[in-house]
N, C-alpha and C positions, 0 to 999 in steps of 0.2 A: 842338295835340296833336302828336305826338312820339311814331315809334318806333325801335328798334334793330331793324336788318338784319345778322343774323348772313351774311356776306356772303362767300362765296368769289370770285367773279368770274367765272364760270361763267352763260351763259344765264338758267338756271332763276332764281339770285339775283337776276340784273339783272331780270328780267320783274318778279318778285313785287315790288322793288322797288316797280317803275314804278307798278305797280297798286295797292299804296298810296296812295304820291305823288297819285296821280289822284283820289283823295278826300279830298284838303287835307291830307294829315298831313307832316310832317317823316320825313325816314328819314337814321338816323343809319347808315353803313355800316359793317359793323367784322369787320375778319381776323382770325383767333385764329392767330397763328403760331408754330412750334416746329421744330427741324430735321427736321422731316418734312413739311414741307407749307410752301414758298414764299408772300409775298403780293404776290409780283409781278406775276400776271396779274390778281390782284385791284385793286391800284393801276391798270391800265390801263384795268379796266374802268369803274371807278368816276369813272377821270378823263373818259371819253367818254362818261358819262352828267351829267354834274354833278353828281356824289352827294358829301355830307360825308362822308369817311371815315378809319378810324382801323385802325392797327395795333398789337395788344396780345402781348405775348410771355407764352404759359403755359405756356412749355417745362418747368418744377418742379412743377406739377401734373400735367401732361398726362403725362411721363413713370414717376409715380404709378400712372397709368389705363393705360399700353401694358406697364410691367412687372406689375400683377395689376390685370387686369379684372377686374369682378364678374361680367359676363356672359361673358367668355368673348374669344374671337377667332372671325377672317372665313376666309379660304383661307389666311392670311399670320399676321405679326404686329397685324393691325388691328382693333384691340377696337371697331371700328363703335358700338355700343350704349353702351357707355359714351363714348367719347368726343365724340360728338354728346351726350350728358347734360350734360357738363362744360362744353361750349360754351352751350347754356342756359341752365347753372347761373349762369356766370361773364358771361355777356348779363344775365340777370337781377337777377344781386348789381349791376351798372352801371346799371341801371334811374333809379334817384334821381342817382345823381350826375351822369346825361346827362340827367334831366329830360325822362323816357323814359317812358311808357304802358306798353306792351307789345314782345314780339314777333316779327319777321317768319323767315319763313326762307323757301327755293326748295326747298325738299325735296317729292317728286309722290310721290303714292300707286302704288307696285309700282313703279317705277321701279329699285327695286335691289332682288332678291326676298329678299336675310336683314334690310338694314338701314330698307326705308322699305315695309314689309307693313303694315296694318294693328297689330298688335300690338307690331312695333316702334316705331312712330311714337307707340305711346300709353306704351310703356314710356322711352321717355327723356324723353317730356316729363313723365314723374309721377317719374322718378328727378333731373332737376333742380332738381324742385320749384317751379316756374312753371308748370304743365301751363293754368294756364286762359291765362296770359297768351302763348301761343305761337301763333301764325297760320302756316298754310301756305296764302297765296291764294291756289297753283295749282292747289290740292286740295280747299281749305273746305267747299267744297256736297261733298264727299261724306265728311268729316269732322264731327264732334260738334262744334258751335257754340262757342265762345271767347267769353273775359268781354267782349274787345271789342265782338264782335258783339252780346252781349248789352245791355252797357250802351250799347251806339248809336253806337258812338267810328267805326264802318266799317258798313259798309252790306251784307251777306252777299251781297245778291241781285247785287252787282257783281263777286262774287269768281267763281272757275271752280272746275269741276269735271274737271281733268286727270289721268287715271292711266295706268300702264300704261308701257313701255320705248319708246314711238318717240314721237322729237323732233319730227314734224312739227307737231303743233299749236304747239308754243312756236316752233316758226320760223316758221310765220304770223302768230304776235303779232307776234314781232319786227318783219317787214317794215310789217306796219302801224303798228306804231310808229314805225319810221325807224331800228332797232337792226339795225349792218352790223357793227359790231364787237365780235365775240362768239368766243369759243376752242370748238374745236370740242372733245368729250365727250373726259375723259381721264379718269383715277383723280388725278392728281396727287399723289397720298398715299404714301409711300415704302413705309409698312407693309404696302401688296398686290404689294409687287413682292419676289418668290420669293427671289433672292439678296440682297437687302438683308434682307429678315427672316431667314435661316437668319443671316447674319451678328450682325446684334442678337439672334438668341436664345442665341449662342453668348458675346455680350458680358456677358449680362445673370447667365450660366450662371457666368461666370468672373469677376465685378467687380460688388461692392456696391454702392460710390462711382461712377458713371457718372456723367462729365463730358463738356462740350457737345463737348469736342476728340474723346473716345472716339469720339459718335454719327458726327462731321463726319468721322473717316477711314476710318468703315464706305461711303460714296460714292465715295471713291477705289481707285486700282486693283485689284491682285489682290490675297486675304488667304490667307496660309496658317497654318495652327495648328500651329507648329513646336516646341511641347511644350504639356502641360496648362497652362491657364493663358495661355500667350506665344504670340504671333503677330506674323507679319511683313507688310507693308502693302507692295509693290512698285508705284513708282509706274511710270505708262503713257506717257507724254511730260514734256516740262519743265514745264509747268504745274504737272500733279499733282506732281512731286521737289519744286516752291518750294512748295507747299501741304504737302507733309509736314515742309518744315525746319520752317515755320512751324507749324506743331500739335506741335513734337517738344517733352519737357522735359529737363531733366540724368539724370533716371531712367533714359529709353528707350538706343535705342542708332541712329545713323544707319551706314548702308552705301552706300559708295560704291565700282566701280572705277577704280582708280588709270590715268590716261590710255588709258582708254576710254571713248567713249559709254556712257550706260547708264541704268539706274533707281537713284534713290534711294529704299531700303528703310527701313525705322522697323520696329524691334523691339522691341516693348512688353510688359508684362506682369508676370508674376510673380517671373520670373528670366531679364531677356532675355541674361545675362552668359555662361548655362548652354547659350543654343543659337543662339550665335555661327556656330558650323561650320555646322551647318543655314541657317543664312540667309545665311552668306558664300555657299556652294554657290549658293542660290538669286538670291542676286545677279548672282553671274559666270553663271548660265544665261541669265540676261533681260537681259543685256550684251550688245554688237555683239561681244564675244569669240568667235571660233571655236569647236566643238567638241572639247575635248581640248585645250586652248590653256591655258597656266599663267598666272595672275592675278594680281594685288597687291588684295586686301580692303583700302579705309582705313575705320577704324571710331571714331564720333566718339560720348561720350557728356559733356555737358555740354560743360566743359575739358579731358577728356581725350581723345586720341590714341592711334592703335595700328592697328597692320598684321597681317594674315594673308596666307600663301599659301592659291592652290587650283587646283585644274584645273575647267574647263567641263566641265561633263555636259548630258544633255538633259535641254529642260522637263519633258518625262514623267515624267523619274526623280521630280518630285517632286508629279505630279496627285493622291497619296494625300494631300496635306498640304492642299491647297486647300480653302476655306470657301466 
């Protein structure tokens, strides 16, 4: 017997795991990943448990379910509800071709008070449509019985009854298990973080077509909305300027100061050609150039080339524009 562990790498997964596991079943681990949600702490955890595991990219779905949720959104851009559906779904629809039973996940009863209440937990497992095949061991006993448990495949009376926001009982399993490495509680989800969503709702507001390069330079440094439509991307050290050559195409527009430290900017959009002046300014501000200090703008779009003057104003002048 054989299940899928929809599997962040997160505690709660790793237990429910384990509790499987302990009654002879296979557990397949498996990360749904998309530019909002990393499977790198999942990889870790997965590798210091011995768990088989796999990572699946459902970035063209998933971005489906965060541009119109059916249910709606969290504090953020995070359709909670549906997108835990979609992971079920998409757990589900791999059932046969992983030679998969059922089910598992780490998700506790009240643990998150909009996404894992009672009513949410029944509504995404009837909106993925696998609703009997989905186990929560951490919660079972005080959840509605599953076809596993019913046809006999797992043994209920071995699962737990954990609910509620504090970690202490799942850290006592752990130790009794022998589980030291475990990430301590985080959202890791981009979608509940304030300024990355006003950013993506403002992408989403201005651009049909969103590509993976669009989501990838809402992470980096500062954004300003330097007309309807256009926006400038000011990178914060050298890192971020080699990450924005790299996501630019012949369309956008790069900015750079001419023999000064500085940021490299990316001006993208609708008509980045129209608010050139606006983002030169904004360049030469976030430049080691002085205040009031004349500049040389180099402005590179594909193969072409071209210079602007300007003079350094303060950042302030341009806080109205930031996203």
């Amino acid at each position: 017997m054989k299940a899928i562990c929809v599997f962040s790498g997160g505690l709660d997964s790793m237990l429910s795991a384990e509790i499987v596991r302990a009654q002879g079943i296979d557990i397949l681990g498996i990360f749904f990943e998309t530019p909002f949600f990393s499977s790198k702490r999942a990889v870790i955890s997965a590798a210091s448990m011995g768990l088989p595991f796999k990572v699946i990219d459902i970035t063209e779905r998933h971005l489906e379910v965060v541009r119109r949720p059916r249910h709606g959104y969290g504090g953020n851009m995070n359709p909670c509800i549906d997108c835990h559906a979609l992971m079920f779904r998409i757990a589900g629809e791999l059932l046969s071709q992983e030679g998969a039973s059922f089910i598992v996940t780490g998700e506790v009863l009240g643990q998150r008070p909009m996404s894992q209440n009672m009513a949410s937990l029944n509504l995404t497992a009837k909106e993925s449509g696998f609703a009997s095949l989905i186990l929560r061991p951490l919660s079972a006993r005080r959840l509605p019985v599953t076809l596993p448990e019913e046809k006999g495949w797992i043994n209920r009376d071995l699962l737990l009854d954990f609910h509620g926001r504090s970690r202490k009982p799942q850290m006592a399993m752990a130790s009794r298990l022998g589980i030291k490495d475990y990430p301590a509680p985080a959202g890791g989800c981009l979608l509940t973080e304030k300024v990355f969503s006003r950013r993506l709702k403002d992408l989403f507001e201005n651009m049909d077509d969103v590509l993976i390069r669009d989501i990838e330079l809402l992470k980096l440094g500062r954004h300003f909305k330097v007309a309807p439509g256009t926006k400038a991307v000011v990178g914060r050290n050298k890192k971020e300027n080699k990450t924005i050559v790299a996501h630019s195409r012949d369309s956008d527009l790069l900015l750079s100061i001419v023999g000064i430290p500085g940021p490299t900017v990316i001006v993208t959009g609708r008509n980045p050609f129209e608010s050139v002046q606006v983002a030169g300014s904004i360049t030469a501000a976030y430049s080691d150039a002085k205040q009031g200090e004349d500049v040389t703008v180099r402005i590179v779009s594909g193969k072409r080339e071209s210079f602007m003057k300007t003079t350094v104003a303060e950042k302030r002048t341009f806080r109205d524009f930031m996203l």
